[in-house]
C-alpha positions in Angstrom: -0.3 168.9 111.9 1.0 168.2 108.6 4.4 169.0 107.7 4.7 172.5 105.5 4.9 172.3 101.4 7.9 172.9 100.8 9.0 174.4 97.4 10.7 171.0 96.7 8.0 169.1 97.9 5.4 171.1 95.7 7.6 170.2 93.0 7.9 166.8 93.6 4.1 166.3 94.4 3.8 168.0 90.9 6.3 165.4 89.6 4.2 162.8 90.6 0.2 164.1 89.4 2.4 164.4 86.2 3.4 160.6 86.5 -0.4 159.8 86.6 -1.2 162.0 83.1 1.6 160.3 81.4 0.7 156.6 81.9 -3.3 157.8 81.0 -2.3 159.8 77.5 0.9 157.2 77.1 -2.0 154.7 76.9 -3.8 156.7 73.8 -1.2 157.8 72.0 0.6 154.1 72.1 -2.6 152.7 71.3 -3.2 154.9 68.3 0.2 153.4 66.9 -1.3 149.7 67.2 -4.2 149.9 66.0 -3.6 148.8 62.8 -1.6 145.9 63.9 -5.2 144.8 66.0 -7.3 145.3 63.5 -5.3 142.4 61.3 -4.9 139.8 64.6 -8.9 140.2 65.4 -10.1 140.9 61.8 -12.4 144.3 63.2 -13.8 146.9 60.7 -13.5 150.5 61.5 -15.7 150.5 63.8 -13.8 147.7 66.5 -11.0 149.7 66.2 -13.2 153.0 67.2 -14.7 150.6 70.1 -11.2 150.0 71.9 -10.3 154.5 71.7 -14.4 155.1 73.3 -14.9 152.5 75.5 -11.8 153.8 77.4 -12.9 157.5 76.7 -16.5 156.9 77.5 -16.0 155.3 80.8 -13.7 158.4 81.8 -15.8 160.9 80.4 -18.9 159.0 82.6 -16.6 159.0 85.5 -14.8 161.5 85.5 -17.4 163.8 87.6 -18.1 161.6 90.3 -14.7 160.8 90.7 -13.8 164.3 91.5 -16.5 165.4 94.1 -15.9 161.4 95.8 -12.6 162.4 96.1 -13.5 166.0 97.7 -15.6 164.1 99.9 -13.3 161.1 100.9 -9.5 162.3 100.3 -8.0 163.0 96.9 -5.1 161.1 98.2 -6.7 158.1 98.8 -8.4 158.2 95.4 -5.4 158.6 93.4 -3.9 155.7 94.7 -7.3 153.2 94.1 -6.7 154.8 90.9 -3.2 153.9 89.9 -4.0 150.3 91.4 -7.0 149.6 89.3 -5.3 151.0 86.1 -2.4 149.2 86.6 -4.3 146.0 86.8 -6.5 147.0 84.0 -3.4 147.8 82.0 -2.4 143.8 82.6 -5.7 142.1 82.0 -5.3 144.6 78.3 -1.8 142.7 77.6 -3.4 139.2 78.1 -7.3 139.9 76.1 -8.2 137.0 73.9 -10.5 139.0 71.8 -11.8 142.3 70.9 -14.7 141.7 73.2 -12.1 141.3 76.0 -10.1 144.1 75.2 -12.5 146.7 75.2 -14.0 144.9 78.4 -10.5 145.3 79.9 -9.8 149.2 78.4 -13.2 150.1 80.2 -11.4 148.6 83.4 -8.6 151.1 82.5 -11.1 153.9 82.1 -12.4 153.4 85.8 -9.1 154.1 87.4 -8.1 156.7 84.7 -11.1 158.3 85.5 -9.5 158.6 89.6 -6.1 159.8 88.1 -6.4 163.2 86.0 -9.3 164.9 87.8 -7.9 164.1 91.0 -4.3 165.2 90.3 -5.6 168.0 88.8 -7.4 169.0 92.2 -4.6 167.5 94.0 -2.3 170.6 92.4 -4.4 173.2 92.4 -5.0 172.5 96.6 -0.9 172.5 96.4 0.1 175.4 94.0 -2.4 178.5 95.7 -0.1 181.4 94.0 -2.3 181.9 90.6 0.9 182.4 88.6 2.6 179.6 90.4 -0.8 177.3 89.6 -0.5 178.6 85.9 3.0 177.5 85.4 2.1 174.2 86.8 -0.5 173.7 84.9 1.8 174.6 82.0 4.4 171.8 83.0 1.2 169.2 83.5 0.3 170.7 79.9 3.6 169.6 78.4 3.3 165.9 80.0 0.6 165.2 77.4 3.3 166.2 74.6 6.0 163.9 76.1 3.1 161.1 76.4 2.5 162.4 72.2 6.2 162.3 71.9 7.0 158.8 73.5 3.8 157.3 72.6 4.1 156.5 68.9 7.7 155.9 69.2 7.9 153.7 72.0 4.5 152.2 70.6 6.5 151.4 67.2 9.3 150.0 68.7 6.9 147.6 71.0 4.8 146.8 68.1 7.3 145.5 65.9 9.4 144.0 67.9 7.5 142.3 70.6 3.9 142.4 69.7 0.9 145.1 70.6 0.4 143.8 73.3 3.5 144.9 75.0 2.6 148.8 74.8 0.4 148.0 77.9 3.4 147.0 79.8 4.6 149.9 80.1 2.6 151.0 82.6 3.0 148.8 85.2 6.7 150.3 86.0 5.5 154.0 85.6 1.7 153.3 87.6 3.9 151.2 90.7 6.2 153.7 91.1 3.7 156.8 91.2 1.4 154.6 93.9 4.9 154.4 96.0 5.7 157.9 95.8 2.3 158.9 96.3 1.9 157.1 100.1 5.2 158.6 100.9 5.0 162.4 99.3 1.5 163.4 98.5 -0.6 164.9 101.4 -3.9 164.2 101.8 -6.7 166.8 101.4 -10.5 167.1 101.6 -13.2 169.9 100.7 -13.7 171.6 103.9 -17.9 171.2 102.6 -17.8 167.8 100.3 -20.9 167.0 98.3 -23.3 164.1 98.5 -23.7 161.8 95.8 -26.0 161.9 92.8 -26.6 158.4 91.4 -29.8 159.8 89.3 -27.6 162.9 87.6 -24.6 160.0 87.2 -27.1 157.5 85.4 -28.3 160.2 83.3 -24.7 161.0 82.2 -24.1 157.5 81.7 -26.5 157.3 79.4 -26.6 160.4 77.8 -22.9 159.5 76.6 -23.3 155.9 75.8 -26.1 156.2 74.3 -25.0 159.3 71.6 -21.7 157.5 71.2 -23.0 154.4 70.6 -25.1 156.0 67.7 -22.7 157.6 66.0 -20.0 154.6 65.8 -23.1 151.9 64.5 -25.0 154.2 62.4 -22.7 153.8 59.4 -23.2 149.8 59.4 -26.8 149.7 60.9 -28.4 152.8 58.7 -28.8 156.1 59.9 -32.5 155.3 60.3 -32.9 152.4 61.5 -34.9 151.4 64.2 -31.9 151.0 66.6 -29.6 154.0 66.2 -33.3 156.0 66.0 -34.0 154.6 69.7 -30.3 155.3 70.8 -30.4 158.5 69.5 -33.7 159.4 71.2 -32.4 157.7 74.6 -29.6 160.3 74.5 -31.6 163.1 73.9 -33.9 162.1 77.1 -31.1 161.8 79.3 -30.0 165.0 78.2 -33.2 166.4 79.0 -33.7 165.0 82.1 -30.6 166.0 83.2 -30.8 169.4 82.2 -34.2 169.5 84.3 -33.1 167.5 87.3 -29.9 168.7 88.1 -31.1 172.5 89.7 -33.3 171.3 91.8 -30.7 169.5 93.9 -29.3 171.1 96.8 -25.7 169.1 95.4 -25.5 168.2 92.2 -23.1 166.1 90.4 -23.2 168.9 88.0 -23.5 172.3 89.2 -25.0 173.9 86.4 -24.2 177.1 87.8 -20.6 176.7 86.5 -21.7 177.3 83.1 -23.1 181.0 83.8 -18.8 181.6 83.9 -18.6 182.6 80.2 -15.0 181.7 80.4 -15.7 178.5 82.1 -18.4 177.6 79.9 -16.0 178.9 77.1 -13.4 176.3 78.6 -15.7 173.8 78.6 -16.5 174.2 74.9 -13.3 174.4 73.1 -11.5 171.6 75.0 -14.6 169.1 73.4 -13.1 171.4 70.1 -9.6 170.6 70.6 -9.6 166.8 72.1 -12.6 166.3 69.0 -9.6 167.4 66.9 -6.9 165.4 68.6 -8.9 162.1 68.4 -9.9 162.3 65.0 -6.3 163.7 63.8 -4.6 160.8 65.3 -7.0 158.5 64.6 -7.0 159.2 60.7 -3.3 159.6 60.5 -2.7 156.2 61.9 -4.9 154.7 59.8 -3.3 156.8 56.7 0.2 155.9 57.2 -0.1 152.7 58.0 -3.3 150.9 55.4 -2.5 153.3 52.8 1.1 154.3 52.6 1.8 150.7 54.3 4.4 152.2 56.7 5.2 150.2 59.6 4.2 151.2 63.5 7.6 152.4 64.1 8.1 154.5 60.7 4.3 155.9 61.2 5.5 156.7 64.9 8.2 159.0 64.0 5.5 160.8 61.3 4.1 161.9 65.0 7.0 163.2 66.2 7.0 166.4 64.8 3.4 167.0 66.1 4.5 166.0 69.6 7.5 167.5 69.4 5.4 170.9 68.9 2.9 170.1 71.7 6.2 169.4 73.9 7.9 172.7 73.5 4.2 174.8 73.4 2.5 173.7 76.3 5.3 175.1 79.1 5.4 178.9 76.8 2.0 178.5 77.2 1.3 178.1 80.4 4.1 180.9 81.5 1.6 183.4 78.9 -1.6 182.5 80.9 0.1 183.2 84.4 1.3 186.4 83.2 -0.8 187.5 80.5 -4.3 185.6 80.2 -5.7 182.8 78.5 -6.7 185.0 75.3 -3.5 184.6 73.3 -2.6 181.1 73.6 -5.7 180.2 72.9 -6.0 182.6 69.4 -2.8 180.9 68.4 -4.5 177.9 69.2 -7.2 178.1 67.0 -5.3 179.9 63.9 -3.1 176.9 63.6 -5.6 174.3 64.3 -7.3 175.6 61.8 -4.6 176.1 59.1 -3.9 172.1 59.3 -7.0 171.1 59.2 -7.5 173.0 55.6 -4.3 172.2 54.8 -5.2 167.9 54.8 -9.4 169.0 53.9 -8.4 171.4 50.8 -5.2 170.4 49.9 -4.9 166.6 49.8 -2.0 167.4 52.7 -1.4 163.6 53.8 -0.3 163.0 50.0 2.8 164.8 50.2 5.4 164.5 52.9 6.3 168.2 53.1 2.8 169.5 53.5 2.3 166.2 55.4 5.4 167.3 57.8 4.0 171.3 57.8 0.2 169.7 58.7 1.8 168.0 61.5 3.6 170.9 62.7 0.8 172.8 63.0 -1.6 171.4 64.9 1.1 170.1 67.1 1.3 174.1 67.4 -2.0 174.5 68.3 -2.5 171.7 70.3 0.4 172.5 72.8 -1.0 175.9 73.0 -4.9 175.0 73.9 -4.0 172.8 77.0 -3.0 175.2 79.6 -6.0 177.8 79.0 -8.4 175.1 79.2 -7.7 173.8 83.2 -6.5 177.4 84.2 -9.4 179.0 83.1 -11.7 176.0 84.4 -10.4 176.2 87.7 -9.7 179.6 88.5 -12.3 181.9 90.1 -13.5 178.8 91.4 -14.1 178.4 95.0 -11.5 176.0 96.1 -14.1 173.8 97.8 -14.9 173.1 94.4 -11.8 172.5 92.8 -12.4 168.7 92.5 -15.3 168.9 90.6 -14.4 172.3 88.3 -11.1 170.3 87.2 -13.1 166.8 86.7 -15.7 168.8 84.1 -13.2 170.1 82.4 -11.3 166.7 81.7 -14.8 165.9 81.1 -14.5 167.9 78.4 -11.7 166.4 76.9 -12.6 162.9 77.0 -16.1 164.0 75.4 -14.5 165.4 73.0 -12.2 162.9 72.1 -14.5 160.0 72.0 -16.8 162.4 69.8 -13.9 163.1 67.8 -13.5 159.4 66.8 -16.6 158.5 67.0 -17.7 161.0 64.7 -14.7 161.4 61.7 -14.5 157.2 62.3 -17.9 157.0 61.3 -17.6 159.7 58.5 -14.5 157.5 57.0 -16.4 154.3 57.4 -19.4 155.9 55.2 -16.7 157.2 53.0 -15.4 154.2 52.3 -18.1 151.9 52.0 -19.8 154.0 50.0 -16.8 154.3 47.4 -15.4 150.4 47.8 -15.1 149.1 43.6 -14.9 152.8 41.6 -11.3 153.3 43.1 -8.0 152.3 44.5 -8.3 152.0 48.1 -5.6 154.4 48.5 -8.0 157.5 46.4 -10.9 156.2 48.3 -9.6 156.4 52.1 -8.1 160.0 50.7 -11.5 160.9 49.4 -13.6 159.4 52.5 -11.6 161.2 55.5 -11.8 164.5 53.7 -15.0 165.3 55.6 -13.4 164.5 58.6 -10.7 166.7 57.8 -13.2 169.3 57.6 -14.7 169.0 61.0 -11.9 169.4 62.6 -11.2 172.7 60.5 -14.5 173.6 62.0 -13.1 172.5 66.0 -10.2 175.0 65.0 -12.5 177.9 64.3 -14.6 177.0 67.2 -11.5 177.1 69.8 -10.6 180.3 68.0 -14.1 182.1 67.9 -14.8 181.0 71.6 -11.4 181.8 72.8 -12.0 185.1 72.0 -15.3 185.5 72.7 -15.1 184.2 76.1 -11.5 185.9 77.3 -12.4 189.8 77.5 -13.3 191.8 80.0 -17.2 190.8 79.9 -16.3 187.2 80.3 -13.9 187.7 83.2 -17.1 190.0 85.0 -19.2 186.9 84.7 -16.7 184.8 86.2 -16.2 186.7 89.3 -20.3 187.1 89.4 -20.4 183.2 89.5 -17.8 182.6 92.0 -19.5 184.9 94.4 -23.1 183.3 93.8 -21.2 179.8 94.7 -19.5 181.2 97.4 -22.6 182.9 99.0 -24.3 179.8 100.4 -20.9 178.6 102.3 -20.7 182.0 103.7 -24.4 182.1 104.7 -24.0 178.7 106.3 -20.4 179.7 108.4 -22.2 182.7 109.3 -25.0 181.0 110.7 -23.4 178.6 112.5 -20.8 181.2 114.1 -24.5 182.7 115.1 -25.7 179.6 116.9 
């Protein structure tokens, strides 16, 4: 029998789940900070530097699913730590790439351990932390890992970057992954769903390519042509897989994606503003790197601390907001979420805010308000009314969620920028063009903040909790009906 879980213990298997998220957003975050300093060693256009943010994101976002019910299946234990091995190694063979070719080969070898990480420490805490307001808490303290990771990232990326090279900021992660997979053999206790699913290679080749297909779309369509031939067929190839897995899916007794989920208005309403938020993230850092550094010609350490204030915000937000959804709900974190989202985003669309430093520094401040806010509504509300069989795969759609969003989010305002600017190279400086190109990305993610506040509230009354509790019951009813028959027999 397993020794009891201890308060300390809990805390320190918290501890280490957190370890995990901070080597996997430590990775974006420091990567933002260098991509500048890439572009110049491998001569890529926008669109290679959008190629080594998705091919990490798209691999996760692919993954993500299947490594949360395999884990249910096989041990969550046991999958965290092939996790933190391959990502570790992946982060080594990034350091060493020759190319960009090799370093988005490499980041996709990242991706497939990342994708064993979050999911799986997510389930790994919610199987630990049973008390909803404890699990909310936690949640809020796993919440404010991803502002550290925002907080660290760009400095620590700066420092790396001009001092020793970029690719130092994948060291970093070989101390931080070693030291979680020793912890983890000796600490974390190994769990299983009492009813684990079977596999679904057809619903996991249609996500595949329902996601590479759409992403690869959007980054080429700006240099290929909207219409042309290729981006038509990718486009179309998307739109089949979506179909097909849209029709598939029900008819299997296990799916790789319950569909049933998505009848939970609040879980459907999770599911739909973390693609708003991480959308936002990706294509906020992704522009401001850019800005700072090819425009204003600051260097990775200087366009680093421009960050901190918005990690600093994300840092101090996502603990107060975790404490509100344990003892209050999800609604108001995630209205203050979307009103401050919001403001930025009209602040750099309307206003020019990336011009000035004050309404630069205010911009930053508040969608680092926002942001820290949005995290801890998003997982509680995604895994709780859940059956607990399903925790594993509830908590690996909604990270889901947030990689789709975030490799939308580049993929989409990168290709915006890159249309922008091609289409305005010669009738300007480059500083008035890249100003005038990203202005309709700055606009889309105005529209992600409306969207997180609209569907936050939408999806947080009293209606939405009723259809939560229908859907747990409706998920619950076939493990009861199976129990009770075998009890029978």
């Amino acid at each position: 029998m397993p020794p009891p879980l201890t308060h300390r213990r809990r805390m320190l298997v918290l501890a280490i789940c957190c370890m995990s998220l901070l080597i996997v957003s430590l990775d974006n975050t420091v990567l933002n900070v260098a991509l500048p300093s890439m572009q110049k060693e491998f001569g890529a256009s926008v669109s290679g530097m959008q190629w080594t943010i998705d091919a990490y994101t798209l691999v996760l976002a692919s993954l993500l699913m299947l490594a949360g019910s395999t884990a249910d299946r096989i041990g969550r234990r046991r999958i965290f730590k092939a996790g933190l091995v391959i990502f570790t190694v992946g982060s080594v063979l990034c350091s060493v790439a020759p190319n960009l070719e090799s370093l988005i080969a490499f980041r996709m070898v990242q991706a497939v351990g990342g994708s064993m990480l979050n999911p799986v420490a997510m389930s790994i805490i919610t199987n630990t932390f049973t008390e909803p307001r404890e699990r909310a808490r936690a949640i809020g303290v796993w919440g404010g890992v991803v502002g550290i990771s925002m907080a660290a990232g760009p400095i620590v990326g700066g420092v790396l970057v001009d001092s020793v090279g970029w690719r130092s900021i994948f060291w970093i992660n070989l101390p931080v992954g070693l030291a979680a997979l020793l912890l983890t053999m000796r600490y974390v206790p190994e769990s299983r769903a009492p009813k684990p699913r079977r596999p679904d290679p057809v619903g996991q080749l249609l996500v595949m390519t329902l996601l590479g297909s759409l992403t690869y779309a959007i980054i080429e369509a700006p240099a290929a042509g909207w219409t042309s031939p290729v981006i038509v067929t990718f486009a179309l190839l998307a739109l089949a897989a979506l179909v097909g897995l849209i029709a598939y899916e029900p008819r299997r007794a296990e799916p790789l994606i319950d569909l049933r989920f998505f009848r939970s208005a609040p879980f459907s309403g999770a599911t739909v503003i973390a693609i708003s938020a991480f959308a936002s993230l990706g294509g906020f850092l992704f522009l401001s790197t850019l800005y700072l550094q090819n425009v204003r010609g600051l260097d990775a350490l200087d366009a680093g601390l421009w960050m901190l204030p918005m990690a600093a915000m994300t840092l101090v937000c996502a603990p107060v907001s975790g404490r509100i959804v344990g003892s209050r709900g999800p609604r108001i974190p995630l209205l203050v979420a979307g009103i401050a989202m919001t403001a930025s985003g009209v602040l750099f669309a309307a206003f020019e805010a990336e011009t000035s430093n004050v309404t630069r520094f205010i911009g930053y401040v508040l969608f680092g308000l926002g942001f820290g806010f949005v995290n801890a509504p998003i997982t509680n509300t995604a895994v709780s009314g859940m059956p607990r069989a399903q925790a594993g795969v509830a908590a690996a759609v909604a990270s889901t969620s947030r990689q789709i969003g975030q490799t939308l989010g580049v993929a989409v305002i990168g290709a915006v920028l890159a249309s922008g600017i091609a289409s305005g190279v010669g009738t300007s400086s480059y500083a008035t063009t890249f100003v005038d190109a990203s202005r309709g990305g700055w606009w889309i993610i105005v529209g992600c903040g409306v969207a997180v506040l609209l569907v936050g509230l939408l999806t947080s009354g009293r209606w939405a909790r009723a259809t939560a509790q229908r859907t747990a019951r409706c998920l619950e009813q076939p493990e009861i009906q199976e129990a009770t028959a075998g009890a029978s027999s």
